[in-house]
C-alpha positions in Angstrom: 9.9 16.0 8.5 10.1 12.1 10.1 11.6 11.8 13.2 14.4 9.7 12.6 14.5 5.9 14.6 16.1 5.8 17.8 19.2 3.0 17.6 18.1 -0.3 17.1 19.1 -1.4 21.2 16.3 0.5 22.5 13.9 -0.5 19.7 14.4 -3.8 20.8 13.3 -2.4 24.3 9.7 -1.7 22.4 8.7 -4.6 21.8 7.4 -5.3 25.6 3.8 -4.9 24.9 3.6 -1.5 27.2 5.7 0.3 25.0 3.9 -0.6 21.4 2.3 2.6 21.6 6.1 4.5 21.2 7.0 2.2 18.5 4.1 3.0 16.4 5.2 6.9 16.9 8.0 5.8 15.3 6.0 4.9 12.3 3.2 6.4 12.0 4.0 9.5 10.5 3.3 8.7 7.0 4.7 5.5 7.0 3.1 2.4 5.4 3.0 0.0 8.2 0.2 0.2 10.1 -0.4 -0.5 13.8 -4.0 -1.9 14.9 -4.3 -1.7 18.8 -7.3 -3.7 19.2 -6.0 -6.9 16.9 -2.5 -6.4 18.4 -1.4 -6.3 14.7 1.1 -4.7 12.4 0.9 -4.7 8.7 1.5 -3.3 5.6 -2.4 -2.2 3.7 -2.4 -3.6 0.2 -3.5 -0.2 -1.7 -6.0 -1.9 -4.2 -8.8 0.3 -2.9 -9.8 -2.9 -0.6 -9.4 -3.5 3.1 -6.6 -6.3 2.3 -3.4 -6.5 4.6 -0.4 -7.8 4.6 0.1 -9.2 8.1 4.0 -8.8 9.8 5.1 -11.4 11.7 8.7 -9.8 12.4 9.9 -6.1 13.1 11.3 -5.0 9.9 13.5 -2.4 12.1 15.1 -5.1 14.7 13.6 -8.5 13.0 12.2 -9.4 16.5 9.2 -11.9 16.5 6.0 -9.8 16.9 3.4 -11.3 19.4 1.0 -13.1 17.6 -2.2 -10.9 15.9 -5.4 -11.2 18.0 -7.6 -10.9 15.1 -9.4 -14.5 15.4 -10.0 -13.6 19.4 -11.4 -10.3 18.5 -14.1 -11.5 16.2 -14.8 -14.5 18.6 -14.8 -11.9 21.8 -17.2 -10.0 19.7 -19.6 -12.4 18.2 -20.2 -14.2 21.8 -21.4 -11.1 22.9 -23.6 -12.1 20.3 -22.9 -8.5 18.0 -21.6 -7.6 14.7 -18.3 -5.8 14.4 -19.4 -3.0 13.2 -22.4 -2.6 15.6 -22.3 0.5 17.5 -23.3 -1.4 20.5 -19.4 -2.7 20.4 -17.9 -2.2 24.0 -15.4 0.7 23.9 -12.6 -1.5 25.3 -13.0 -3.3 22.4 -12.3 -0.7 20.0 -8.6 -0.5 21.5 -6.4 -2.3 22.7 -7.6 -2.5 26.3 -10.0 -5.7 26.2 -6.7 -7.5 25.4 -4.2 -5.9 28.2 -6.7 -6.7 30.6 -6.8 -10.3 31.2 -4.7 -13.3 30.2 -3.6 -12.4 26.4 -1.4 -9.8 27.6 0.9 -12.6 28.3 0.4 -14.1 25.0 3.7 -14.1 22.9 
């Protein structure tokens, strides 16, 4: 059984980036948005057997403004390290959402 969401007040509270990690809880348990950590990105897969993704820019429980995605960063971070994305020489900081917490896009709303 799905836990049931907490009132919307304190989701609003999740929305600081330290506390994404308890509002994807709140969701992930068969739910069809999807929370990626290391793009900073929530989204909704398009199930056409593809990798598509329907990007959110709001929170459909509290219509807050999500931060913006890092995707473009990511890929930029990566390929001036001079590797491919799916290279397994990929930094492991990289493959969560650390890289980004740790310097000046944390700040980025």
């Amino acid at each position: 059984m799905r836990p049931s969401l907490p009132d919307p007040s304190y989701l609003q509270t999740l929305h600081d980036y330290e506390n994404y990690k308890t509002l994807f809880d709140h969701i992930a348990d068969g739910a069809a948005i999807r929370y990626w950590p290391h793009f900073r990105e929530f989204g909704i897969p398009v199930e056409d057997g593809g990798s598509s993704v329907i990007a959110l820019k709001y929170c459909p429980w509290t219509g807050c403004q999500l931060p913006p995605s890092l995707r473009d960063e990511w890929f930029t971070q990566i390929e001036a390290l001079g590797l491919d994305p799916d290279d397994a020489a990929v930094p492991e900081e990289f493959r969560s959402d650390q890289w980004w917490r740790s310097g000046h896009l944390a700040k980025i709303a």
